[in-house]
C-alpha positions in Angstrom: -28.7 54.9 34.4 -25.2 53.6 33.4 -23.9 54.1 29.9 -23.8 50.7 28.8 -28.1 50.0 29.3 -28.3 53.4 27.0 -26.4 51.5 24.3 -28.4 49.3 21.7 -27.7 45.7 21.9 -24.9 44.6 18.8 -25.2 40.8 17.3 -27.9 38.4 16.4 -29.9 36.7 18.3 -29.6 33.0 19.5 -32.3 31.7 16.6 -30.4 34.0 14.5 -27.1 32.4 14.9 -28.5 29.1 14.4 -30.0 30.3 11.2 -26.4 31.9 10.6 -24.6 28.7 10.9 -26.8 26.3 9.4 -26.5 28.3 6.1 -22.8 29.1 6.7 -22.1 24.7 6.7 -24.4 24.3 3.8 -22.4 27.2 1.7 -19.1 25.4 2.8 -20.6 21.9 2.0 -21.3 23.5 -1.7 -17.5 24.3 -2.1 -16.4 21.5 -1.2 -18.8 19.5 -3.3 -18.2 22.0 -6.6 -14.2 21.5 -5.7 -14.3 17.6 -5.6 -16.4 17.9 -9.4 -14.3 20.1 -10.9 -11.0 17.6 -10.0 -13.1 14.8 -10.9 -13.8 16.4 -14.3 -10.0 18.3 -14.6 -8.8 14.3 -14.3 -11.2 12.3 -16.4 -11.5 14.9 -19.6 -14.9 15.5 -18.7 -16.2 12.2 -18.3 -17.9 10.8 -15.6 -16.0 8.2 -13.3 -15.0 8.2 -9.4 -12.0 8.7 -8.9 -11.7 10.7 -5.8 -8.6 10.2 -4.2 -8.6 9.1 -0.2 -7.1 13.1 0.4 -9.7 15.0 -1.6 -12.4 12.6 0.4 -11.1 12.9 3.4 -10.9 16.6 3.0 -14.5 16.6 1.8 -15.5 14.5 4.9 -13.6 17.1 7.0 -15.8 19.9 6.0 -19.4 18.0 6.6 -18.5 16.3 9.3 -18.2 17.8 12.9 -16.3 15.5 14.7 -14.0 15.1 12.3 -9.8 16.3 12.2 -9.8 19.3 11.2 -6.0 19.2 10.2 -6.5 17.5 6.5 -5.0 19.6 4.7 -1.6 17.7 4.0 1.8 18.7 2.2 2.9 16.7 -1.0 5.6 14.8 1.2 3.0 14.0 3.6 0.6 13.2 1.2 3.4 10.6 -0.5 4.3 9.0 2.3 0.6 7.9 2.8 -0.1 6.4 -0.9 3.8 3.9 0.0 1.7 2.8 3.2 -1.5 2.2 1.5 -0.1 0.9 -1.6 1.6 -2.5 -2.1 4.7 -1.5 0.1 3.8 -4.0 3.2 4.8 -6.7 1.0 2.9 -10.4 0.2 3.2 -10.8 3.8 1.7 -7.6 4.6 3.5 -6.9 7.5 6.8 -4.9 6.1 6.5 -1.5 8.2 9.5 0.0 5.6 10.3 0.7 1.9 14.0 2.2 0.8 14.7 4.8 -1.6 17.1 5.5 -4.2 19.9 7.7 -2.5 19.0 10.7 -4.6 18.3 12.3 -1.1 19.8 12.6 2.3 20.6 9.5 3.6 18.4 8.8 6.6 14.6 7.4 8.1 11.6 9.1 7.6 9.0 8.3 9.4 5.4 8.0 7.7 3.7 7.4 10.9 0.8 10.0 10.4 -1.0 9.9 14.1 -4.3 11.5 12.5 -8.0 10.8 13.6 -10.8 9.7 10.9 -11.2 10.0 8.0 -7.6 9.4 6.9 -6.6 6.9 10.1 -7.1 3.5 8.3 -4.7 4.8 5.8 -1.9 4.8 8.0 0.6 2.7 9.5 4.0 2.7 11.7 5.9 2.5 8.5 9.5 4.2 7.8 10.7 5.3 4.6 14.8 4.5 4.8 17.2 6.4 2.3 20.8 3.7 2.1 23.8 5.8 1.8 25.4 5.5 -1.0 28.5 2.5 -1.5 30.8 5.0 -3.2 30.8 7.1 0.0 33.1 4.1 1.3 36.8 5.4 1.6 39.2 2.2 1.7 36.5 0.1 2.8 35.3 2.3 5.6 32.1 4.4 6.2 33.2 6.5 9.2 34.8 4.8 11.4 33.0 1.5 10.4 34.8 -1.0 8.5 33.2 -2.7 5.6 35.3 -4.4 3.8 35.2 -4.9 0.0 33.3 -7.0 -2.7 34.7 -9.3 -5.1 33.7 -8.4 -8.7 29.7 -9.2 -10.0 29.7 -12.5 -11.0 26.7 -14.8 -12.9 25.0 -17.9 -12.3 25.2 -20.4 -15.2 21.8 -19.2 -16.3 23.1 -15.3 -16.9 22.1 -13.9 -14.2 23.9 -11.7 -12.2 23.4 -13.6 -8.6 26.4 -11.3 -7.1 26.4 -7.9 -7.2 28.0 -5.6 -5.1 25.7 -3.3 -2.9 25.0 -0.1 -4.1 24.3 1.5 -0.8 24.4 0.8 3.3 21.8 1.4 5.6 23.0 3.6 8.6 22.3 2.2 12.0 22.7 4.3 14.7 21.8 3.8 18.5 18.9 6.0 18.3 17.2 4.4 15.3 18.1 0.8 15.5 15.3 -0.3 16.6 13.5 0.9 13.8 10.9 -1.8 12.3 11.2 -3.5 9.3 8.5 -5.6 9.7 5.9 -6.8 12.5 8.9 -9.3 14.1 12.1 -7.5 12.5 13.9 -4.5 13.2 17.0 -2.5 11.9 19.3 -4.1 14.5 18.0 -7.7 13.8 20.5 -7.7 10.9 23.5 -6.0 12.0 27.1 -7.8 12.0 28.5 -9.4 15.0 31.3 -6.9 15.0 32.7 -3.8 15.9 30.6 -3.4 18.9 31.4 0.2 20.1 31.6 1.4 16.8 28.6 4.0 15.7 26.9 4.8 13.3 27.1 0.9 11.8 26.3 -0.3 8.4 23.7 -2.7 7.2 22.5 -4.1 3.9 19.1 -5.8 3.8 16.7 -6.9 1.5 12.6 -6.4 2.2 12.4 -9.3 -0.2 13.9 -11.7 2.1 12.0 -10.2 5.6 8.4 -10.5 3.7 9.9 -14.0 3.3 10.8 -14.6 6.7 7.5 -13.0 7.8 5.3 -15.3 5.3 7.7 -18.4 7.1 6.3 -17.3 10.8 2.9 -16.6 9.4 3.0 -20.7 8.1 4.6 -22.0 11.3 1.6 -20.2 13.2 -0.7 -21.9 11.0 1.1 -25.5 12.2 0.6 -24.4 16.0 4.1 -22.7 16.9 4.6 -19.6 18.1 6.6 -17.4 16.0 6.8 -14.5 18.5 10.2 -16.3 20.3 12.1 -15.2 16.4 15.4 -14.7 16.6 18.0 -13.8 13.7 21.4 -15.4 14.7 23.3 -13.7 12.1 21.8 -11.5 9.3 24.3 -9.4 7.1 27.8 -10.1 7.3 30.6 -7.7 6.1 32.7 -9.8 4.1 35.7 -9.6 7.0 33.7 -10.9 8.9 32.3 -13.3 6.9 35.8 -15.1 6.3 36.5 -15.2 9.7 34.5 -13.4 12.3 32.3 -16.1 15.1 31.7 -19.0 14.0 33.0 -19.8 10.1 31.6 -23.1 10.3 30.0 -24.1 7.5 30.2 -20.7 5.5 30.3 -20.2 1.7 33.3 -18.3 0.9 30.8 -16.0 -1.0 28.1 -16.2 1.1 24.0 -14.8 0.4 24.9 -13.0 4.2 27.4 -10.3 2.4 24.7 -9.5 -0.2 21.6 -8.9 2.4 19.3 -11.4 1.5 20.6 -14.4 4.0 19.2 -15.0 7.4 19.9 -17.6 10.1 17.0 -17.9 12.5 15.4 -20.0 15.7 12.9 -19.7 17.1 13.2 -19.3 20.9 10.1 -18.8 23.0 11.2 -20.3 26.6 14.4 -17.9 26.3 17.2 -19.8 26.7 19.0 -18.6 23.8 18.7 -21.6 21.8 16.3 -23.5 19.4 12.9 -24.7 21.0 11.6 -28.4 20.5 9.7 -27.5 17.8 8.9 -31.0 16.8 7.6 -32.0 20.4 10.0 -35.1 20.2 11.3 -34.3 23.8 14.5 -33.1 22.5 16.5 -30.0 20.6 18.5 -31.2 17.4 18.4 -30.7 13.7 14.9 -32.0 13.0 13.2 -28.2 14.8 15.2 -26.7 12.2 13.6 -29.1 9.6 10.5 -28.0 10.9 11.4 -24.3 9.5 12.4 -25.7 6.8 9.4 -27.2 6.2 7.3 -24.2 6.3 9.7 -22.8 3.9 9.0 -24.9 1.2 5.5 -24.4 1.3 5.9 -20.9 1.2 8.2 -21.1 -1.8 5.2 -22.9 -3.1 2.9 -20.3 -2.3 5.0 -17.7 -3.3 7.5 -18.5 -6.0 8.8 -15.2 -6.5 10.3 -15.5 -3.2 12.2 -18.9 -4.1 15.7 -19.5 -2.8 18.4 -21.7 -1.0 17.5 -22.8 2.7 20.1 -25.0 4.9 19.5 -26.6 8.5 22.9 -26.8 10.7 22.9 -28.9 13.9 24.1 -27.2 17.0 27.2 -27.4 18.4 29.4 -26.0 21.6 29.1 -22.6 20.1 25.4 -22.6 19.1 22.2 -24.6 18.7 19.9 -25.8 15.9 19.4 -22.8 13.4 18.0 -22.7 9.6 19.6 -20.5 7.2 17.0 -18.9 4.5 17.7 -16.6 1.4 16.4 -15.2 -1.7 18.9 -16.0 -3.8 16.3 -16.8 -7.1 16.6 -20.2 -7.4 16.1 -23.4 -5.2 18.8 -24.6 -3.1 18.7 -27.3 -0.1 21.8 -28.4 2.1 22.2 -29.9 5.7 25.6 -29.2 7.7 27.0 -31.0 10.8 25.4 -34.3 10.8 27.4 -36.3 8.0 24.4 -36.6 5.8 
């Protein structure tokens, strides 16, 4: 007889551990429950009200439910980057994928991508969280090796305003992160100046206010049967260098909405010739596509008159074709260039 059949068998038996673990889920299912009640009443003074946030619930779900992530349990960072993606940070549009913060930490992206399974999936999105860095880091108009250039002083509009203020800080564009989304049909190097084409890291300034407004413009050409997938941004920010003289200075404002990021010139090109498509169906590619964006402009200034601002349609020329210009600049502006009119 061997040693080990002399032994007495250790551990419970197999209606035993089922009994075992059936209690062992109901005790956890009690924490859990107590824990949630006692936030509940910590929050409300007592009273009664739900207001469970999507973490404690999701935590709560994780601990009843088997098939659940188990990896809930998220840091305060974490935990802040989800409430900017699930709160009103993808804009009227609600397709901007990226908020900026104030430069009171490291410039650079974050990403708030949180790749987790139920229950906290449909709180997520691809969405970045972009710190600028700041203007004063600029040493005689350079960041690094990147020249910027300077501002003239802020100056107001007639009503008061202040419609031309210097930018505070520059978003840093590097070849790695570049492609970085800003929204469902924009990304970081969408907006990037025309310039200084072996020089990296590059510097950008970019409102969210005016891509929400470009999205909310593809969103209403959709609506009128075109495709807004063929997008193209023919010149976003401009350093002001290059705005007085770099390409093509045709038909520029000396202090133009390009130097302040909230200007963009766009087409849309879907066939990919690197041009404006026959967006009216008339057979031919002139001014009128661009009227066409410029159309769907004005009714989403309509829609949305926070978003009001200038918008111009150029004709095309040996350089270029048909493009509309579209900006945020506060108030209503409308111009045509390069047809006499």
């Amino acid at each position: 007889m061997s040693v080990e059949s002399t032994l007495p068998r250790v551990g419970l038996t197999e209606r035993a551990e089922r009994v075992f673990e059936q209690v062992s889920n109901a005790f956890l299912l009690l924490l859990a429950v107590t824990w949630v009640f006692t936030i509940v009443r910590q929050r409300t003074g007592g009273e009664k009200g739900n207001l469970v946030t999507p973490a404690t619930a999701g935590v709560v779900t994780s601990l009843s439910t088997p098939s659940a992530n188990s990896a809930v349990y998220v840091t305060n960072a974490v935990a802040n980057a989800v409430t900017t993606v699930t709160g009103d940070a993808a804009g009227e549009s609600g397709k901007l994928r990226a908020q900026f913060r104030q430069a009171s930490t490291a410039p650079g992206i974050v990403k708030a991508a949180l790749q987790l399974d139920a229950p906290l999936k449909a709180a997520t999105a691809d969405f970045s969280l972009i710190t600028p860095r700041a203007a004063s880091d600029a040493r005689r108009g350079k960041l690094g090796l990147y020249y910027i250039g300077t501002w003239p002083s802020a100056r107001k509009t007639k009503g008061g305003a202040v419609a031309y203020t210097p930018p505070s800080g520059f978003v840093e564009v590097t070849q790695a992160n570049q492609n970085t989304p800003l929204s469902q049909h924009f990304r970081l190097r969408d907006f990037l100046t025309h310039d200084q084409q072996s020089v990296w890291p590059k510097y950008e300034v970019v409102s969210l206010k005016l891509v929400d407004k470009l999205e909310l413009v593809l969103d209403d050409l959709k609506s009128h049967g075109i495709d807004p997938d063929g997008v193209h941004v023919m010149s976003g920010f401009r350093t002001p260098q290059y705005n007085a003289g770099g390409g093509d200075p045709t038909g520029r404002a000396d202090l133009s909405r390009h130097m302040y990021g909230d200007a963009a010139d766009i087409y849309i090109d879907n066939d990919g010739d690197g041009r404006m498509d026959d967006l009216n169906h008339d057979g031919r590619v002139d001014i009128d596509d661009a009227r066409v964006i410029l159309a769907a402009v004005d009714r989403v200034e309509r829609a949305h008159p926070d978003l009001v601002g200038g918008c111009g349609v150029y004709a095309g020329n040996g350089a270029h074709g048909p493009f509309t210009h579209i900006d945020t600049r506060g108030y209503p502006a409308r111009w045509v260039y390069g047809t006499g009119e």
